[in-house]
C-alpha positions in Angstrom: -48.8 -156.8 124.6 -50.1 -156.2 121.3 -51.8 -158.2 118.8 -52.0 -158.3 115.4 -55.1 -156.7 114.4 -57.7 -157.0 111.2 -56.1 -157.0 107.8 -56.6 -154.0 106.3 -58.2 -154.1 102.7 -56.2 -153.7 99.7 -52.5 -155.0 101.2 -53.2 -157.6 103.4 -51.1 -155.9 105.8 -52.1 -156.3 109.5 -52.3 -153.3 112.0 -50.3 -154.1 115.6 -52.4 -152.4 117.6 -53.3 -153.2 121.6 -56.3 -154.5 121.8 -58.2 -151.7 123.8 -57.4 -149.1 120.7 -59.9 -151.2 118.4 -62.7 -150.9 121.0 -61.9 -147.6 122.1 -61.5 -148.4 125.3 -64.9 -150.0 125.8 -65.4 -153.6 127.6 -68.2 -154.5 127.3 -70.5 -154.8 124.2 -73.9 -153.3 123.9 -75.6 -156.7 123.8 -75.0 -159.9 125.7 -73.1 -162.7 123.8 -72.3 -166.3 124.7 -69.2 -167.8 123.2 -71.1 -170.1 121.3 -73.8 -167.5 119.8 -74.0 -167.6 116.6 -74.0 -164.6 114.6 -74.8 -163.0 111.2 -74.6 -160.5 108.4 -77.7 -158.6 107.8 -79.1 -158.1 104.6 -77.8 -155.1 102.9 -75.5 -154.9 106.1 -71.9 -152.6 106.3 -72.1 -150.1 103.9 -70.6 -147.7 106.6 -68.7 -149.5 109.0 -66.8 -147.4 111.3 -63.4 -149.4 111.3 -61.3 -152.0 109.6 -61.9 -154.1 112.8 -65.6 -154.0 112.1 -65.1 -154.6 108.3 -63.3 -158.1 109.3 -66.0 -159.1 111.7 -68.9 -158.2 109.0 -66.9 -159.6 105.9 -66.2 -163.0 108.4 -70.2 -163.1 109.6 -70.9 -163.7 106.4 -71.5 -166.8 106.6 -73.1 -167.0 110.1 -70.7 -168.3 112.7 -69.8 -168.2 116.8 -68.7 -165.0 118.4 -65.3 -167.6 119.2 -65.0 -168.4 115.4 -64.9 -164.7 114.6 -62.2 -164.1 117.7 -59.9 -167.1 116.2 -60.4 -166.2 112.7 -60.0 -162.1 112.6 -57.5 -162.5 114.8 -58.8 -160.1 118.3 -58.6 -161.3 121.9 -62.7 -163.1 122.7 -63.2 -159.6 124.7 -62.8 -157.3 121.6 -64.7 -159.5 119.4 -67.5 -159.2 121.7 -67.3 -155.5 121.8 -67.3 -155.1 117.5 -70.2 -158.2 117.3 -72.0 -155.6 119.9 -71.6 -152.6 117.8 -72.5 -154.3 114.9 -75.5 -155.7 116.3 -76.8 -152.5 117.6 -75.5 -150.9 114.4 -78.3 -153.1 112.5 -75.6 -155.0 110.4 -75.5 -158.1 112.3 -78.0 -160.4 113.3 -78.2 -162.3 116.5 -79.7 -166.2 115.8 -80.8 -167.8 118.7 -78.9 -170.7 120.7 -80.5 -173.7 122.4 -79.2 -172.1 126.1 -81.8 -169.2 124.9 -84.7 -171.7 124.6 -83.9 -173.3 127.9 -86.1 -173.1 130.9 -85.4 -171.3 133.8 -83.6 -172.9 136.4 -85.4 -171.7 139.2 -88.8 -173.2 137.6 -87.1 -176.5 136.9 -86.5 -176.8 140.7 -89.7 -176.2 140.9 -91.1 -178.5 139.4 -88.8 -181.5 140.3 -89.9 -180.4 143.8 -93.3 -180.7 143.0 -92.9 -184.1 141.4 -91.1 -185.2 144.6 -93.9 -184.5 147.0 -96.5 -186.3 144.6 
């Protein structure tokens, strides 16, 4: 089915595109992303961005916001915004801020622990 893509600039028009076309094909993104990672734009970022799809995610990271904001706001399927965030990111254009579920320790250690405390 497809969706209604990134407006382009100038018209406001929206390309009706299936999704796979704005990713090329691809599936997965370069770099892992949560729903709720937040992400932003670079300093200097986008110059040369390699699509209108990108241009929407780097003109909407502006501000920095979660990979599910951008999805629901530039209008692609969670899956594709994944795969533009990615290619941003790696691009250099988009920075990555870290989320609390980054900073948490590992399960596996937890358990450890509580084990530990349990024999004591």
């Amino acid at each position: 089915m497809p969706v209604p893509g990134p407006e382009l600039p100038g018209d406001g028009a929206r390309l009706s595109v299936r999704p796979y076309v704005l990713t090329g094909g691809r599936t997965h993104a370069p770099v892992d992303l949560g729903l709720e990672t937040l992400v932003g734009t670079r300093p200097g970022a986008g110059p040369a961005v390699p699509s209108p799809a990108h241009r929407a995610v780097l003109d909407r990271c502006a501000v920095a916001c979660s990979v599910t904001e951008v999805a629901a706001t530039v209008g692609v399927p969670l899956g594709v915004a994944r795969v533009l965030i990615g290619d941003l990111v790696a691009a250099g254009a988009l920075h990555v801020h870290g989320t609390a579920t980054a900073a948490a320790p590992d399960q596996a250690l937890l358990a450890r622990v509580l084990d530990g405390l349990r024999r004591l």
